[in-house]
N, C-alpha and C positions, 0 to 999 in steps of 0.2 A: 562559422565556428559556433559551437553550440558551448554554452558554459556549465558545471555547477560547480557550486560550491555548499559547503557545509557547516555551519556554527555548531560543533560540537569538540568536548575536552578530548586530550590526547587519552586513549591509543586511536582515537577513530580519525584523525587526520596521518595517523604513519598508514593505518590500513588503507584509506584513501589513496594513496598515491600508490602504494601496492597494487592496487585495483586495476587504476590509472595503466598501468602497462599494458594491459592488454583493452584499451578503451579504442575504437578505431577513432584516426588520426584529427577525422573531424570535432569531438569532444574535447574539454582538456577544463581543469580544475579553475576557479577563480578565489578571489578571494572573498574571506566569509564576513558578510558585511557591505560588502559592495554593493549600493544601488544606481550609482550614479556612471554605471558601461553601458556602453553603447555597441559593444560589438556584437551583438546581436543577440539571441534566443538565450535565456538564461533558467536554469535551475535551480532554488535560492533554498537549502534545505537546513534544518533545524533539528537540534535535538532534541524534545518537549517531556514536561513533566505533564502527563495523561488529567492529571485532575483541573488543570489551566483554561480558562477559556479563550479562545486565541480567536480572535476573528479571521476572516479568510477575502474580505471582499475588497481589499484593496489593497495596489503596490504587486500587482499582478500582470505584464505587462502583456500587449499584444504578442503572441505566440510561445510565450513564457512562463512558468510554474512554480508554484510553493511546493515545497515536501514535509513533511513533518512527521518522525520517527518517534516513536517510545519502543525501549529496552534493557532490562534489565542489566544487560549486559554489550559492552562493543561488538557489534557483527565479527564474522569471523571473515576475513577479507572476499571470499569470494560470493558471500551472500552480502555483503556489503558493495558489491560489484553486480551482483542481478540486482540490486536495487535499483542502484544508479540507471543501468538498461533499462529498466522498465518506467522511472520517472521520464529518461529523453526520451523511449520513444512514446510517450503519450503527445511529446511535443510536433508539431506541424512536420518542422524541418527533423526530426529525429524519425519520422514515422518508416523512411525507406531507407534509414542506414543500415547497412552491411555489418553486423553484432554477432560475431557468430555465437552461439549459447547450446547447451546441453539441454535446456529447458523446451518440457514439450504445451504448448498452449492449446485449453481446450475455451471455447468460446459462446456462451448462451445466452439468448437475448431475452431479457425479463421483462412481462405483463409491470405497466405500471399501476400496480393495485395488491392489495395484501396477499394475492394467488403467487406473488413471486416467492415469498417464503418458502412456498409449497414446490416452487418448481427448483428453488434452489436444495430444497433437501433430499428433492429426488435426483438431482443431478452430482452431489454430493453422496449418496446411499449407492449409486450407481458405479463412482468411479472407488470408494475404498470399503464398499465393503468386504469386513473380512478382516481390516486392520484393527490391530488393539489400540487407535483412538480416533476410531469412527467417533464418535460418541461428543470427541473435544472438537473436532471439525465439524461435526453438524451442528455444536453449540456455537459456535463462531461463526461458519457460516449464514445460520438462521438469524443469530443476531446482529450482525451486518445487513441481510435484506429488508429486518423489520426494522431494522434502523433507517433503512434508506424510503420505506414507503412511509413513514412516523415523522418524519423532520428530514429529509433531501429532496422532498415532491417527486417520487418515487424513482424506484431504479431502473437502471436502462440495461445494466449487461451484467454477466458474471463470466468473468473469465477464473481459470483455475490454472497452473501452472505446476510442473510435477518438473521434476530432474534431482538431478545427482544428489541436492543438498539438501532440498527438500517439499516440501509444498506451500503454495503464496495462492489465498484465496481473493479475489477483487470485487469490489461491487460496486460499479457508476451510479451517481445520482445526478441532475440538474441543480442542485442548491450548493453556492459557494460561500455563504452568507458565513458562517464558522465550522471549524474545527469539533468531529464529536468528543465530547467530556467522558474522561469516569467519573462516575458519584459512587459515593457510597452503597453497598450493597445492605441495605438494612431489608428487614423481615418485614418492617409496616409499609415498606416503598412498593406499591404496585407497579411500577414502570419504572423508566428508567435503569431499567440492570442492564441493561445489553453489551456496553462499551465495559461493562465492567467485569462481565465475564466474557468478551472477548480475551481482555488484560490478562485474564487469571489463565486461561486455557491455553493460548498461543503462546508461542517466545517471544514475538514481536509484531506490533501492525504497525500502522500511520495513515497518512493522507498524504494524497496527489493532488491538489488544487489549481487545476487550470481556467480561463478566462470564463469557461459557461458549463464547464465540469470539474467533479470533484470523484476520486475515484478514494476508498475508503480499501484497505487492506490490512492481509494478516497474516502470520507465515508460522509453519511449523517446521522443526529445522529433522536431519537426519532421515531421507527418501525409504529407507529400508525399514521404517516401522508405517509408510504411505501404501505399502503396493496392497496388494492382493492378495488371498489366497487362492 
């Protein structure tokens, strides 16, 4: 049995268990808080204020994951349901469960070296050009991979995710050591903006923090401003 659970205010645990219904049998909710189960693979996800420094490299269990959400607002239950999917199945035991989802996954394996910026905004220009906010996802996406070659010892993968509700960009790194910050977006800050115009562009990102990876994401919601022309 795989766990998660969530430390976040209500409405996000009634949408939780909303979700929950259609979670296949082997998942199921825990409590939020709990570290002390033992029934196996665990999810332990949080609701975070983005400008917090949160470490990441401890309290991580063998085949078990941190999550860590910023948004503005409570998901809307079934995007708070492909979350969940997508946290278990980063997990060992979550990788071959039967999930059926609407979400179509596209999969790209990044140079670890500053050339991955480059390959993720072509693979990005590729899949939406045409949409009226090319523009907020190539800002998000590019600063997610320069994020991860700057401070995650660079990136391993980009995966992209497209369906019904909306679009979820991912970017693996090797460094679990913390959680990225937003700082302040000031005019004399030469670096540092990245997490912070993720913030501003997306509805929502977080992190996936597993035992020797950490997957950094961001989601834009409503598929019908994603496609193509």
């Amino acid at each position: 049995m795989i766990t998660f659970s969530l430390d976040a205010p209500e409405p996000w645990g009634t949408r939780l268990r909303a979700a929950a219904a259609s979670w296949p049998p082997a998942v199921s909710i825990g409590e939020a808080g709990d570290r002390t189960s033992n029934r196996g693979p665990t999810v332990r996800a949080s609701l975070r204020d983005p400008t917090e420094r949160i470490p990441l490299n401890g309290g991580i269990g063998p085949g078990s994951a941190r999550a860590l959400i910023s948004s503005r607002a409570p998901l809307p239950t079934p995007r708070l349901g492909s979350w969940v999917r997508r946290c278990v199945q980063r997990l060992r035991a979550g990788a071959d469960l039967t999930w059926p989802t609407e979400d179509e996954a596209t999969v790209v394996e990044l140079p670890r070296d500053p050339s991955a910026v480059r390959t993720t905004r072509r693979q990005v220009t590729t899949m939406f050009d045409g949409s009226p906010r090319l523009d907020d996802i190539l800002l998000a996406a590019s600063s997610l991979a320069a994020n991860a070659v700057q401070h995650g010892s660079g990136p391993t993968s980009l995966v992209i995710s497209t369906g019904a509700g909306g679009v979820v960009i991912e970017i693996g790194d090797r460094s679990v050591t913390a959680a990225p910050v937003v700082l302040p977006l000031l005019s004399t800050r030469s670096s540092g903006r990245g997490m912070a115009i993720v913030d501003v562009v997306s509805d929502c990102w977080g992190v996936t923090a597993l035992a020797a990876e950490k997957i950094v994401w961001c989601e834009f919601f409503d598929a019908r401003l994603m496609r193509t022309s």
